[in-house]
C-alpha positions in Angstrom: -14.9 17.8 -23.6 -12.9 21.0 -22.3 -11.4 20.7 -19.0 -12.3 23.6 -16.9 -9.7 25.2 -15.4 -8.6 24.6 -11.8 -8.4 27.2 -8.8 -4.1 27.0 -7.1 -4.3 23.7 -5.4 -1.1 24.0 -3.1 -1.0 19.9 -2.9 -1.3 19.7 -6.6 2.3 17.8 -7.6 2.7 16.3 -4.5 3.2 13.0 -3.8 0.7 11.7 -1.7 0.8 7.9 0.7 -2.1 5.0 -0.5 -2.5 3.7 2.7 -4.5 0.4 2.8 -7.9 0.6 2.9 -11.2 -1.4 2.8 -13.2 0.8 1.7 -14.8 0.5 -2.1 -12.9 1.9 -4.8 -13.9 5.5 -6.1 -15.0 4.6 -9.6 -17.1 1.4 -7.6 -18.9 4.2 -5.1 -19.6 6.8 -8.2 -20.9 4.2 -10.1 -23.0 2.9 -7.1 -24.2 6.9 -6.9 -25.0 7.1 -10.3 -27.0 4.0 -9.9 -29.3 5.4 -7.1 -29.5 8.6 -9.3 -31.3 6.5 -12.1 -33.4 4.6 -9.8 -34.8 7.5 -8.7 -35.7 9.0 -12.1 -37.1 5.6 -12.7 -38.9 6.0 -9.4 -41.0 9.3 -10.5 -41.3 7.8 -14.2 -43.2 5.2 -13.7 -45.5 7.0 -11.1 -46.0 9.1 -13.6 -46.6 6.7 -16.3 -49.1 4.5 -14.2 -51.1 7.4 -13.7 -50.5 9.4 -16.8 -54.5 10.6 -17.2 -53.9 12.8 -14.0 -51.6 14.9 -16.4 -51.5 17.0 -18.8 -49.2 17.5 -21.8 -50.0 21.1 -22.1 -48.6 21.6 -25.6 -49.7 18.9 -27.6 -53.0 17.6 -25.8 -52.4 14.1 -26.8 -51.3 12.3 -23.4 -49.1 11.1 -22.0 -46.7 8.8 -23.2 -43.6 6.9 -21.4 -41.2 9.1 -23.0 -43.2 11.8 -21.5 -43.4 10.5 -17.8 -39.5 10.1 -18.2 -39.1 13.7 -19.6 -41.1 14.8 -17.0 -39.3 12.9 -14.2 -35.8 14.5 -15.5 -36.7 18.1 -15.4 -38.4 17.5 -12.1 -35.5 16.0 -10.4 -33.2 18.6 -11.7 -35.6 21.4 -10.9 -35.9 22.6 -13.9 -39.6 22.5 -14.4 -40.8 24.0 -17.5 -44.6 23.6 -17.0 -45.1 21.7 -20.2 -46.4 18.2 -18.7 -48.7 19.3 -15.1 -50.5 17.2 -12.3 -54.1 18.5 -13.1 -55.3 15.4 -10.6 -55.8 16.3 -6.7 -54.6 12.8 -6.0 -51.7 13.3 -8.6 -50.5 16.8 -7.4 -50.9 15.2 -3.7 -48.6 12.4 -5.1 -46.1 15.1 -6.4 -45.6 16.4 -2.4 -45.6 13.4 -0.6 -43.1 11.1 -3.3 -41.9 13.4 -6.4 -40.2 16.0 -4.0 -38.7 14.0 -1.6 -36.5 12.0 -4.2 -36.0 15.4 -6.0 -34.6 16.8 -2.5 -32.7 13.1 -2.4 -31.7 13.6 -5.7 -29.8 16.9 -5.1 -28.2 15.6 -1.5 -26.9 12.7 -3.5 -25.6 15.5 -6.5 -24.1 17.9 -3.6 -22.9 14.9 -1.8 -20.7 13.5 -4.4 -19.8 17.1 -5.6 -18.7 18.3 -2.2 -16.7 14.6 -1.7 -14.8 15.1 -5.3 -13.9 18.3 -4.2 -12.8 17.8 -0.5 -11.2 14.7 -1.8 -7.6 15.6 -2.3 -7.2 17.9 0.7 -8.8 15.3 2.8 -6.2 12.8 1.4 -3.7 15.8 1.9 -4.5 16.0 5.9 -4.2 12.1 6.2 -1.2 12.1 4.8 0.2 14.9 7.1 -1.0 13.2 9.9 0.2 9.5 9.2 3.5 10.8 8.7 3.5 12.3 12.3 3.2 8.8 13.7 6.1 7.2 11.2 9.7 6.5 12.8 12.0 4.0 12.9 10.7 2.5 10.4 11.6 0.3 7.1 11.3 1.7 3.5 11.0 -0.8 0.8 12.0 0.4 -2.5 10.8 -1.4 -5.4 8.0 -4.2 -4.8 8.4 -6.7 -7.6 9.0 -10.3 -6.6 11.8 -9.4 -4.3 10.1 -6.7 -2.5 7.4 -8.2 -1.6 9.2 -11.7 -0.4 11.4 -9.0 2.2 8.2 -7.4 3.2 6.8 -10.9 3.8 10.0 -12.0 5.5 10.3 -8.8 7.4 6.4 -9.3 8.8 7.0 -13.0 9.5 9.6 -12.0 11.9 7.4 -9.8 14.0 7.8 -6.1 12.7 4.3 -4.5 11.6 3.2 -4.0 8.9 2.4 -0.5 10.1 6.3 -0.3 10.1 7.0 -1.0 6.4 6.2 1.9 3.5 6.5 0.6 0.0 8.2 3.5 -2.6 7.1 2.0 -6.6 6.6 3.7 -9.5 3.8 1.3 -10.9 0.4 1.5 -9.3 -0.3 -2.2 -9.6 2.9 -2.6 -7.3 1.2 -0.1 -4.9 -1.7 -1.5 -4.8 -0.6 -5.1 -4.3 1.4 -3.3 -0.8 -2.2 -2.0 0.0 -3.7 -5.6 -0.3 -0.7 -6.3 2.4 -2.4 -3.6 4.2 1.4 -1.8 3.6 1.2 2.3 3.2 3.0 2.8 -0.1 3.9 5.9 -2.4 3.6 6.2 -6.2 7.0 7.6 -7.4 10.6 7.6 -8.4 12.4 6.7 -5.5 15.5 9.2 -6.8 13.5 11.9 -6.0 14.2 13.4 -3.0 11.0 15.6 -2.0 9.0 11.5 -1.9 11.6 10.4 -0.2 11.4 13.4 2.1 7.4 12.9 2.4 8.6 9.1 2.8 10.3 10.0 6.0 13.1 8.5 5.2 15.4 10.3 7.2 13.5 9.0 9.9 14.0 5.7 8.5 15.7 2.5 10.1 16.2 0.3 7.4 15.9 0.8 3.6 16.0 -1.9 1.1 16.3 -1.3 -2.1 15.1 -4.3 -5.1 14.9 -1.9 -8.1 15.6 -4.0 -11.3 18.0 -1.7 -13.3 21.6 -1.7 -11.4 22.1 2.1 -13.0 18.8 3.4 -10.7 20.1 1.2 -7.7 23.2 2.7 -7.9 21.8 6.5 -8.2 18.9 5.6 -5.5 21.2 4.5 -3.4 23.1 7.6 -3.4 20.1 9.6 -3.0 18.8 7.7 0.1 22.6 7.9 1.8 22.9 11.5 1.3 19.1 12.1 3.1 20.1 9.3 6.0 23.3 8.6 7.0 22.4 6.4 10.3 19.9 3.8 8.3 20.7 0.1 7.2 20.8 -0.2 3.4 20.4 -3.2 2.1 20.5 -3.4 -2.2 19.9 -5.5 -4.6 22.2 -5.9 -7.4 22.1 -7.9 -10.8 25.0 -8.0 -12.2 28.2 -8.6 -10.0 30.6 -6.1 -11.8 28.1 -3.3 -10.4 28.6 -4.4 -6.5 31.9 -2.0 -5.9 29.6 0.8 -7.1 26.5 0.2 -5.1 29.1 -0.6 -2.1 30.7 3.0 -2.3 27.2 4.7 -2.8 26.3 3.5 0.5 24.8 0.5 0.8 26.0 -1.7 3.6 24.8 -4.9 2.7 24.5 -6.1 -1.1 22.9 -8.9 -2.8 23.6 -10.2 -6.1 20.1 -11.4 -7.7 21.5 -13.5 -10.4 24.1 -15.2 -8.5 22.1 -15.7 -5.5 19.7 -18.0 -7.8 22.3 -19.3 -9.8 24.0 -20.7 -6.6 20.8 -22.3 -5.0 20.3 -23.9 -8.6 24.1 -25.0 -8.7 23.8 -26.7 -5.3 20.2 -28.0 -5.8 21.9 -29.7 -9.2 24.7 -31.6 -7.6 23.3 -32.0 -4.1 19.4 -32.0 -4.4 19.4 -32.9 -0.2 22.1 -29.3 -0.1 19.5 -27.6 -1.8 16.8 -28.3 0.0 18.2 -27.7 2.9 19.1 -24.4 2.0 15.9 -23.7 0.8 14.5 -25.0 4.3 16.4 -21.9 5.6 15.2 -19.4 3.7 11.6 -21.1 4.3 10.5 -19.4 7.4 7.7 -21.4 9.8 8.6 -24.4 8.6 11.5 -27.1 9.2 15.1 -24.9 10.0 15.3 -21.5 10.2 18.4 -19.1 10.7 17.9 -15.9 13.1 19.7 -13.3 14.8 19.5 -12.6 18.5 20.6 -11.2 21.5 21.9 -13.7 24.2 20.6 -14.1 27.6 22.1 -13.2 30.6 22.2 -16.8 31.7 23.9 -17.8 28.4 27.0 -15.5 29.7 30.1 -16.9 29.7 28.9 -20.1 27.8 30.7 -21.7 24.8 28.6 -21.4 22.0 28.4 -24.9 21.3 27.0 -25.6 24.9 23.5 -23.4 23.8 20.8 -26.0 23.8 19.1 -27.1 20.2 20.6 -24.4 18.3 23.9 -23.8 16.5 25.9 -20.8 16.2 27.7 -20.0 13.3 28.5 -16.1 14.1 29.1 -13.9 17.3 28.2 -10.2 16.2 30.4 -7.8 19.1 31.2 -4.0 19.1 28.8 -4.4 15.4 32.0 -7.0 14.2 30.8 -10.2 12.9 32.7 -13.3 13.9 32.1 -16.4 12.7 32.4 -20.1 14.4 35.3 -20.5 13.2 37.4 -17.3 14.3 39.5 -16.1 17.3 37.0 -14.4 19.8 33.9 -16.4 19.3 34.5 -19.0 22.1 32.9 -17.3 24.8 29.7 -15.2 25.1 29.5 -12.4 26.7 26.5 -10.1 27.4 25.1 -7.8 25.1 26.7 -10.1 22.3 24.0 -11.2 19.7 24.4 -14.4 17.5 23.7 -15.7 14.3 22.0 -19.3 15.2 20.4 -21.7 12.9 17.3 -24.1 14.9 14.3 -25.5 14.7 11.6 -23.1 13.0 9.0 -21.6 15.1 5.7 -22.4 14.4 4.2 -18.9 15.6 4.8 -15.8 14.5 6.5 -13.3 17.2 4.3 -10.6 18.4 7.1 -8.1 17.7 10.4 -8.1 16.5 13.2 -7.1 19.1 14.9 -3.4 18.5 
């Protein structure tokens, strides 16, 4: 069937958020409508049918059949009418005003309803947008939610930021709606465009990370999302090695090489099954050891770093430098200092994580 054509829609082309919802799905609630709609002709059907001799098939005089009560209750609940099947009955014409026209005024509030909703729907989705984006700052942009996507947005939420503070950027809807199952706001798109990212807010952005699968789209995103935010923490995720001097001069400031990082773990789990497990139990958060970054106390001033009660330090971060245990300069703590610490996992969750 022919499309008919659409007025100027100045959000038409636009990328628009899918913020996470409970809510039922639009085909479930038009189905649901469409439902009601045939309940109701149903309704006035069989009223008409269990009292068919109260009517009168005015052009052939032979009754009324089923099919007729069902002809009958169509044209009536679309107010069409055509006077060929009538209530001759006082009961039945009685029956017409106090049941037929209420579901035939139900019937078209149900038919405006759900034409007025299909209509308003994009501008309404439009104004949301605008306004969720007023309320989104210093926050984290996710780009690309495969399998390590969605294990940084889980490790980002099990260290206390909200998920209010993570927006997913994918070009495969199932990706976006498995970030709206982790009640994540997420974009349909190609992160190398710059008016999504620019609807992303990511020049507003803290943190980017970037898990795109092709090294060549990595390389160009990365670029792209430098150029719009110069302040932000990039993080990308690289595949093959050789590729890591690119993605370090498009601006990423911290890399991670997929392949190797696996191959590694699997290395070390080979010869030293306990060295692997261990490392594992790192990466593990809630559970066993865990390694975290934080900022030292003002009581912890002036303390070796091996004095610091059931933890272990293996880096001081000063003036944004990171020196490890082992280095000159990382014998003494001073304040404002933060430190790289590996202890004993939390068993609850922080509230929020520290700026």
């Amino acid at each position: 069937m022919a499309k008919a054509k659409q007025p100027d829609n100045p959000w038409r082309g636009q990328a628009q958020v899918h913020l996470p919802s409970r809510t039922a799905s639009a085909t479930s609630e038009l189905v649901r409508r469409v439902l009601i709609g045939v309940l109701l002709v149903l309704i006035i059907t069989f009223v008409v049918y269990f009292d068919r001799n109260a009517y009168l098939d005015v052009n052939n005089q032979d009754g009324v059949s089923f099919i007729d009560a069902l002809y009958y209750a169509t044209v009536t609940m679309t107010t069409t009418g055509y006077g060929d099947i009538v209530p001759v009955g006082e009961h039945a014409r009685l029956i017409n005003i106090v049941v037929v026209t209420p579901i035939r005024v139900a019937f078209l509030v149900l038919l405006v309803g759900t034409t007025v909703e299909v209509l308003a729907n994009e501008g309404r989705r439009a104004l949301m947008d605008a306004q969720w984006r007023k309320t989104l700052r210093q926050h984290t942009v996710i780009i690309g939610f495969g399998t390590m996507g969605q294990s940084s947005a889980a490790t980002l939420i099990g260290n206390g930021l909200p998920p209010e503070k993570i927006l997913v950027i994918d070009k495969n809807p199932q990706a976006v709606a498995a970030a709206n199952r982790l009640n994540l706001a997420a974009f349909e798109g190609d992160a190398t465009s710059r008016d999504l990212l620019h609807r992303a807010e990511l020049p507003k952005a803290r943190e980017v990370i970037i898990t795109i699968n092709a090294d060549d789209t990595t390389i160009l995103t990365t670029l792209t999302v430098r150029q719009l935010n110069r302040s932000a923490h990039v993080v990308a995720a690289v595949r093959d090695a050789q590729n890591r001097p690119l993605i370090r001069q498009s601006g990423a400031d911290a890399i991670v090489t997929s392949s190797d990082a696996v191959g590694r773990l699997m290395g070390l789990s080979s010869l030293s099954p306990h060295l692997g497990a261990v490392i594992e139990d790192l990466l593990t958060p809630y559970t066993g050891l865990e390694i975290t970054q934080r900022m030292i106390t003002k009581e912890e001033e002036g303390l070796n770093p091996a004095e610091l009660p059931n933890e272990r330090v293996l880096g001081i971060i000063r003036n944004q430098t990171l020196r490890r245990f082992f280095e000159a300069g990382s014998d003494i703590l001073k304040l404002g200092d933060e430190i790289v610490v590996v202890r004993k996992s939390d068993t609850v969750r922080p509230r929020h994580r520290p700026e």
